[in-house]
C-alpha positions in Angstrom: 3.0 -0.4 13.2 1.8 0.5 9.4 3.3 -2.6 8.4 1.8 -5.0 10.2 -1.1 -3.1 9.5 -0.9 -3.3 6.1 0.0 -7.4 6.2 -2.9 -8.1 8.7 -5.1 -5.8 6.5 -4.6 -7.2 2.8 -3.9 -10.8 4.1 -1.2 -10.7 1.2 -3.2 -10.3 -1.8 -0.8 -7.4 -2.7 2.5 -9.3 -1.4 3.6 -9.0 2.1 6.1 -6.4 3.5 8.6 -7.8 5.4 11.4 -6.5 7.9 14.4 -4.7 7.2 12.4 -1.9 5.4 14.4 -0.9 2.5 15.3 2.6 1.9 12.7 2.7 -1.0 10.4 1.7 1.5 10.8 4.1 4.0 9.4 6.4 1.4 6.3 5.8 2.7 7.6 7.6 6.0 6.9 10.8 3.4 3.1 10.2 2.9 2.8 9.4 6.5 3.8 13.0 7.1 2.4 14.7 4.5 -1.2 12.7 5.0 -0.9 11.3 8.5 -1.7 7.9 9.3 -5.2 7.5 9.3 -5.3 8.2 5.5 -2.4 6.0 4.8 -4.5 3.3 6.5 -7.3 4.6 4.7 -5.4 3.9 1.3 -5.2 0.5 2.4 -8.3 -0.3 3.0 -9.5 0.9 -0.2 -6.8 -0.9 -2.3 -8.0 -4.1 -0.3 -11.8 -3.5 -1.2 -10.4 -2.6 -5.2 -10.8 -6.0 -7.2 -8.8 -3.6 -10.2 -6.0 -3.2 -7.8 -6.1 -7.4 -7.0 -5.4 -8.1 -10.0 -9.0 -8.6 -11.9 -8.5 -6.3 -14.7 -7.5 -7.3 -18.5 -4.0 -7.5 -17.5 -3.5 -8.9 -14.9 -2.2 -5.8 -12.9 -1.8 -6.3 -8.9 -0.8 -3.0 -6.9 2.5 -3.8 -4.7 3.2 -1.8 -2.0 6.0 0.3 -3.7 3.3 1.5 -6.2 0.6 2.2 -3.4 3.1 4.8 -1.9 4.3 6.9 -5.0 3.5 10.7 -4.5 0.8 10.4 -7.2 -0.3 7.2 -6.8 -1.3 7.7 -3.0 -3.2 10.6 -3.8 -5.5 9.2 -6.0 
């Protein structure tokens, strides 16, 4: 599935997702349907090439998983 996916694919550099899926979680259920998978795994792959979004920039920021699938955030 999209989350093993996502595990295999960032190797944890943005913190793993683990099983139960929380409700919060399943909000990414929406961006499935709205985008479809292949640019949800698309997203990923770009966050994983991102050094920004791995936590090289001034402070420190790393992108989670809950911030890589808000509505806005996702589109970008």
């Amino acid at each position: 599935g999209l989350i093993n996916f996502f595990n295999e694919e960032t190797q944890g550099v943005f913190g793993r997702v683990m099983y139960p899926i929380s409700n919060k979680r399943k909000n990414s259920k929406a961006r499935i349907n709205e985008f479809g998978k292949d640019a949800f795994a698309e997203m990923i792959r770009k966050a994983s090439k991102s050094n920004f979004l791995k936590g090289d920039g001034n402070k420190g920021f790393v992108a989670k998983f809950d911030w890589m699938i808000r509505p806005l955030i996702f589109k970008k």
